[in-house]
C-alpha positions in Angstrom: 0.0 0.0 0.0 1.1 3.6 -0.9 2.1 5.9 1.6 -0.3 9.0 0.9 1.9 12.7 -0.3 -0.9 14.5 1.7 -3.6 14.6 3.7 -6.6 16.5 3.1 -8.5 17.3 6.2 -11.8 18.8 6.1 -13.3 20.8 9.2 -16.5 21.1 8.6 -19.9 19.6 10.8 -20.6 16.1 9.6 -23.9 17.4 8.7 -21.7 19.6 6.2 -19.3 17.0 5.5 -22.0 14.4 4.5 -23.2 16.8 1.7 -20.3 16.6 -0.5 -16.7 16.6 -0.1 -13.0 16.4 -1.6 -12.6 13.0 -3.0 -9.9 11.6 -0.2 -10.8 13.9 2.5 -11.5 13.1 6.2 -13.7 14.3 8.1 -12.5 16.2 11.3 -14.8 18.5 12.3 -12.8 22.4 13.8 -16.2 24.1 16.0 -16.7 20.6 17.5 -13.2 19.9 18.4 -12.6 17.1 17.1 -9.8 17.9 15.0 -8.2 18.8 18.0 -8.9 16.0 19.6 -7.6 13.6 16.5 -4.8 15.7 15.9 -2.1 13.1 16.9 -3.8 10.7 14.3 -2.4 12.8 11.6 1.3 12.0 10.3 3.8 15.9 11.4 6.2 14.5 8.7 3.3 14.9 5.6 1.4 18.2 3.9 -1.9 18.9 5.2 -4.5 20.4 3.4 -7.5 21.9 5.4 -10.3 23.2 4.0 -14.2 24.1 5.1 -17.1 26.1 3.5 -15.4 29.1 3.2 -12.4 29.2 4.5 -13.0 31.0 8.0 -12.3 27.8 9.9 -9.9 26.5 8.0 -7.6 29.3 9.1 -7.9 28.9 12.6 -7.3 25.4 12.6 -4.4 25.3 9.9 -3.0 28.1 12.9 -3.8 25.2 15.6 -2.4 22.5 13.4 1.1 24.5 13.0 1.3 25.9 16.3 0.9 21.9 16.8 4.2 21.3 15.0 2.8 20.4 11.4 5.1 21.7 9.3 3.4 21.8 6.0 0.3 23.5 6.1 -2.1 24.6 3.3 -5.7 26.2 3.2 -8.3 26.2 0.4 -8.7 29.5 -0.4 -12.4 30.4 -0.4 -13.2 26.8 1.2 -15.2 24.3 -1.0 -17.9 26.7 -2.1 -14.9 28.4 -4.1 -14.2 24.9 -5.4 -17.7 24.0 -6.4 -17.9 27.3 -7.8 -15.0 27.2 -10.1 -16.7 23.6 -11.5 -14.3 21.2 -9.7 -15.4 17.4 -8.7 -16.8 17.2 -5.2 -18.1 13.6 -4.1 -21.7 13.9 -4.1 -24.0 11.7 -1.3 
């Protein structure tokens, strides 16, 4: 089995989460804290990408995950509504 290049964390509510997301993508919701709480389930060494609906949340918990020790940390600009806007793939329920 391949050793993923990044992980794509996204920190939205389930409720959110179960609506469509990025192929790939867990689900660790920021206002709920459970991406604090599963923090230490995520490999330091690889690039996290961390989005949510419109990038709000995403900033404060790419600022937690560095101030964590991740390294390598990028945000969706504009969250997934940007995404969906600009006609990418989203998985669908």
């Amino acid at each position: 089995m391949r050793k993923p290049r990044a992980q794509l964390v996204d920190v939205r509510t389930p409720d959110e989460f179960a609506t469509g997301h990025l192929e790939g993508a867990i689900g660790l919701d920021w206002a709920g804290g459970i991406l604090e709480q599963r923090m230490s389930e995520l490999d330091k060494e690889l690039p996290v990408l961390v989005y949510c609906a419109s990038g709000r949340r995403s900033a404060a918990a790419a600022s937690a995950l560095r101030n964590d020790g991740f390294r390598i940390v990028y945000e969706l600009e504009g969250g997934i509504s940007a995404w969906r806007s600009s006609g990418l793939p989203v998985l669908e329920p």
